[in-house]
N, C-alpha and C positions, 0 to 999 in steps of 0.2 A: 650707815650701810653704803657699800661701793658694789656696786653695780658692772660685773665684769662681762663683756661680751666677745666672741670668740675664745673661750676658755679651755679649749683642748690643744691651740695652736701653740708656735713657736715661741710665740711673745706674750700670748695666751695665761698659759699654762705656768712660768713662773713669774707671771704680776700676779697671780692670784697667790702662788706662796710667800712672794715677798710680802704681799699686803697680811697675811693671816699672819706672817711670823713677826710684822710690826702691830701685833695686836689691836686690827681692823675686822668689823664683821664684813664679811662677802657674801654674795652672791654670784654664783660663776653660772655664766648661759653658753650654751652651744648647741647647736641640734640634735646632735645625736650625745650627749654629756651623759657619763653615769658614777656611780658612788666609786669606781676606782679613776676617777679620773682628776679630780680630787683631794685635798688633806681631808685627814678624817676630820673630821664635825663641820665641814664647809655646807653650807646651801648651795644648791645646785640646782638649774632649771634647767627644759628644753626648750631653748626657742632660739626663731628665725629672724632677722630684719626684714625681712622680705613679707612678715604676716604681725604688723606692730600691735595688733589685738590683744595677742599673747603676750605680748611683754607687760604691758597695763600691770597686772597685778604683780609682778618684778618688780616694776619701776616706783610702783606706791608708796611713800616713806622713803626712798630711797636718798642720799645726799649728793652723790658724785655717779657718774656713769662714764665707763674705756669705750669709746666706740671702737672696733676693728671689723672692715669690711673687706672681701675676699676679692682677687682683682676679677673675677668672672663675675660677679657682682656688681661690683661698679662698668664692665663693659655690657653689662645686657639693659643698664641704666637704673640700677638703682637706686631708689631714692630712699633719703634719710628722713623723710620730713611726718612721716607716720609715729616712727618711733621719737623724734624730738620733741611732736607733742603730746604722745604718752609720756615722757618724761617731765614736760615743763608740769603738765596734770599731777601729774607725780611729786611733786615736789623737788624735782632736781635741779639743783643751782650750778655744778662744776661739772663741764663735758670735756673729758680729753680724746681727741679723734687721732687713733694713727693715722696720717696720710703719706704722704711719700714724697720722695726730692723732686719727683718730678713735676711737682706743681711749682716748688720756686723758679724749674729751668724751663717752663713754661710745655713741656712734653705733655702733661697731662693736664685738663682742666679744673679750674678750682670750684665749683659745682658743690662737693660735700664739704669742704672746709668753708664754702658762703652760706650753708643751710645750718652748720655750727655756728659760725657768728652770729647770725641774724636769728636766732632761735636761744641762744643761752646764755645767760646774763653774765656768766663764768667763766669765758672758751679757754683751752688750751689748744694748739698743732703742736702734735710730732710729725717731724718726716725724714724718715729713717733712708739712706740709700740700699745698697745691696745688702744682703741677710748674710753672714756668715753660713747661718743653715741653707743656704743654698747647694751648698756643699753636700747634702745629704743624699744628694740627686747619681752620685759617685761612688755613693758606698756597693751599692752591686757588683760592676767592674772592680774595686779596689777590694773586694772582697776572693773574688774570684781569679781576675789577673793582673792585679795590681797594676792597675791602668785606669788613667783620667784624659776624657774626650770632650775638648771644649773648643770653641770657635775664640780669634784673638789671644790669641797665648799669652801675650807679652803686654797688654794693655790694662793698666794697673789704675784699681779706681778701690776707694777708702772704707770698704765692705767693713757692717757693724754686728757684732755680737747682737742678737736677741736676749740675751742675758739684761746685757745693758740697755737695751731699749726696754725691757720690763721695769728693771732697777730706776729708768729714767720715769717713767712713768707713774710708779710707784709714789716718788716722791713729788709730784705732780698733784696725784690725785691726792695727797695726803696733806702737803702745807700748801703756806700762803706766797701770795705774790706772782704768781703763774698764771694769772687770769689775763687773757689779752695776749698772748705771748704766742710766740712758732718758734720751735727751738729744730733745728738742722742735726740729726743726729749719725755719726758717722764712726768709724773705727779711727786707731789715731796716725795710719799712714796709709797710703795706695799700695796694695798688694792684685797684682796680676796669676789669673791662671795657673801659671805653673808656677809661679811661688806658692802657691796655694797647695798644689800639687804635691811639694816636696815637702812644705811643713806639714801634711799629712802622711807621708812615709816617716818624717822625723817621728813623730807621732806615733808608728807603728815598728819603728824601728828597721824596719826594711824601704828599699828605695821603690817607689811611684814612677810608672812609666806617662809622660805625658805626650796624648797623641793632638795636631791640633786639626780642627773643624774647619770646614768652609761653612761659611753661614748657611749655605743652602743645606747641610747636612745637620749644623744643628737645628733649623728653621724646623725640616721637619721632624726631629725629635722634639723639640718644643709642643709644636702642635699635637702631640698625643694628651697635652696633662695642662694647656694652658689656650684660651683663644687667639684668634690669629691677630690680631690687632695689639694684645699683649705682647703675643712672641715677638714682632715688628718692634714696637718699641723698647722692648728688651735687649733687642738684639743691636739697634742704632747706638742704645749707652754703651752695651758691651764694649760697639767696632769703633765708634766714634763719640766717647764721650766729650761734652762740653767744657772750661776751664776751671763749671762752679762746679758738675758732676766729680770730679778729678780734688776739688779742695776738700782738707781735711777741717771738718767742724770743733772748735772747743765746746762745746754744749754739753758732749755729756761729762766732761770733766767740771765744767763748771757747775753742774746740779750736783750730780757725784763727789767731786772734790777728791776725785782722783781719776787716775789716764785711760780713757778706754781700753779694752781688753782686746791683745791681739787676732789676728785669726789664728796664728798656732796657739794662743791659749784655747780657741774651740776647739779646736781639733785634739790639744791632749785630752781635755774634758769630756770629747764625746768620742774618743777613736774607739770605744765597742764596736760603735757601727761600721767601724772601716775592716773590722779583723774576722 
């Protein structure tokens, strides 16, 4: 049994069908998770990391467990260390924790990837850079007047399909030799803003107007949907990323054994949401 947690999200939502369609049993958790959220015959539970009580009977029997923790989560300080030892209790030997680039560029602290190590005999890190699906944040304006408003237009950093970070994942939780490991998970070239911009009018087949942001303007749109401490360091990689922020990772080609997928492969993939 794999143990999937945050199961309605981006990266969420197809590890759990990658894993059902390489014939693994699941458990998908999320708070508010219901039977459409889901392949049909999946288990599904509701629960929080923030209340590791609940999880106990989740995690009982269980072999492998996805950590993914929300970044408002990790800034109000939560801690992992409730549910790691519901799951050591549990029997769970292979922990894979999404975490993020910016523990290797030292942006963010390593806090949840040391309470993994030191807690399971099995660790795996991922740590994905920017989402592809961040993009989604654009589908309102490019719905209505086909227009994308973002800060740093022209600053071009190596953003990853969510596809492929499940894909990557997947095969994590599932073979061997991954134990001990932090694999860098990236797209397989730097694309900037309004490239982003236009391969989603390619996508729609009409052209994208790309307007650009002063940080202060996106700062406070940020802040309606994220903390400020977030939006801060969010907005430093955007305007100034670093030389490692900016390289492209083979990792997930090398798990995969094939090229990570572009961001106009998302954007054909999901342009509903742009039209």
């Amino acid at each position: 049994m794999i143990v999937v947690t945050g199961a309605t999200g981006n990266v969420g939502r197809p590890l759990v069908r990658a894993l059902v369609a390489a014939g693994e049993q699941v458990t998908a958790v999320s708070r508010g998770i219901s039977a459409p959220d889901v392949p049909a015959g999946v288990r599904y539970r509701q629960g929080d990391l923030a209340e590791p009580e609940g999880l106990k009977p989740v995690l009982d029997g269980a072999d492998a467990l996805f950590l993914l923790t929300s970044g408002e989560w990790v800034s109000t300080g939560g801690d992992l260390g409730g549910v790691l030892e519901a799951a050591r209790a549990g029997g769970v030997r292979r922990v894979v924790l999404l975490s993020s680039q910016g523990v290797g560029t030292s942006r963010h602290l390593p806090r949840l990837e040391d309470a993994v190590k030191q807690a399971s005999p099995e660790w795996t890190v991922l740590r994905p850079g920017g989402f592809d699906s961040n993009a989604f944040a654009w589908a309102e304006p490019v719905r209505t007047r086909r227009e994308v408003a973002a800060p740093f237009g022209d600053v071009a950093l190596p953003t990853v399909d969510p596809d492929d970070i499940a894909e990557v994942a997947a095969a994590v939780l599932r073979g061997a030799g991954h134990g001990g490991q932090t694999y860098e998970l990236t797209g397989p070239s730097p694309i900037s803003p309004r490239r982003q911009a236009a391969s989603i009018g390619e996508a729609l087949g009409e052209p994208v107007v790309f307007v650009e942001q002063s940080r202060a303007q996106a700062r406070e749109q940020m802040l309606r949907f994220m903390p400020e401490s977030v939006a801060d360091a969010t907005l430093d990689i955007l305007g100034a990323p670093t030389e490692a922020e900016q390289r492209v990772s083979p990792d997930v080609e090398r798990i995969l054994g094939r090229p990570a997928r572009t961001f106009a492969d998302w954007a054909a993939r999901n342009v509903v949401a742009f039209k």
